[in-house]
C-alpha positions in Angstrom: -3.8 42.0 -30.7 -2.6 39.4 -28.3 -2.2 36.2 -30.7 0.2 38.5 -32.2 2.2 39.4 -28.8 2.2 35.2 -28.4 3.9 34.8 -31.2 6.2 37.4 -31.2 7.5 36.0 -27.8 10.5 33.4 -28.1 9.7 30.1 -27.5 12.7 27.9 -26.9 13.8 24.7 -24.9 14.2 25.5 -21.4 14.8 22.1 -19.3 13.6 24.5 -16.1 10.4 25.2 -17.4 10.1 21.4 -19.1 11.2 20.2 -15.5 8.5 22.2 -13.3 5.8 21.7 -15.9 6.7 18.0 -15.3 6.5 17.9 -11.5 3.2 20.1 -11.7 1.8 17.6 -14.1 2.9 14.9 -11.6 0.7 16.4 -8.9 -2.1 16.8 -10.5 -1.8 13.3 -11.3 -0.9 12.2 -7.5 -3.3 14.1 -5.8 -6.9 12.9 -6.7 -5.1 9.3 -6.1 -3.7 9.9 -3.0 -7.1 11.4 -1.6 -9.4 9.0 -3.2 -6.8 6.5 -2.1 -6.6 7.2 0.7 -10.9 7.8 1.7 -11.3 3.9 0.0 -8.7 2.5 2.4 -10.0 4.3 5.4 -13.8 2.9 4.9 -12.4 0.0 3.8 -10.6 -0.3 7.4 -14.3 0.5 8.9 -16.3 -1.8 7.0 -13.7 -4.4 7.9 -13.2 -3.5 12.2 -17.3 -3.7 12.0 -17.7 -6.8 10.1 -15.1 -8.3 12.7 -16.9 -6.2 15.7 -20.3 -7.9 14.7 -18.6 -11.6 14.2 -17.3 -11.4 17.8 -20.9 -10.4 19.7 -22.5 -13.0 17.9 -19.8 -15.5 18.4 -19.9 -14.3 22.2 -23.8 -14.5 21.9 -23.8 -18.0 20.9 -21.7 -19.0 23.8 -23.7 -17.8 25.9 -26.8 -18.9 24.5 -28.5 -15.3 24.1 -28.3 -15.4 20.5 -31.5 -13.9 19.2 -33.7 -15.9 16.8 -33.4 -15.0 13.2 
């Protein structure tokens, strides 16, 4: 009954429709990028401000000569 109805309804070339399917086809694209993007760059950031964080107490540390023994 509805296969039918489907194909009993015109089907033509409307550049609206071809236009918003496009742009909703863009997002979908865009968006898992942009999020996943956008969590790698942020613990990216962390990873590198603590690497740095450590560098500096040890280097600080060393100058003092209160660096623990390994």
């Amino acid at each position: 009954m509805i296969l039918p109805t489907l194909l009993a309804l015109p089907h033509g070339d409307d550049p609206a429709m071809n236009l918003v399917y496009f742009w909703a086809a863009v997002l979908l694209a865009l968006t898992p990028v942009l999020i996943f993007g956008t969590i790698g760059v942020l613990v990216a950031r962390k990873m590198w401000r603590e690497r740095h964080e450590t560098d500096e107490v040890e280097t600080r540390n060393a100058e003092r000569g209160t660096e623990r023994p390994a």
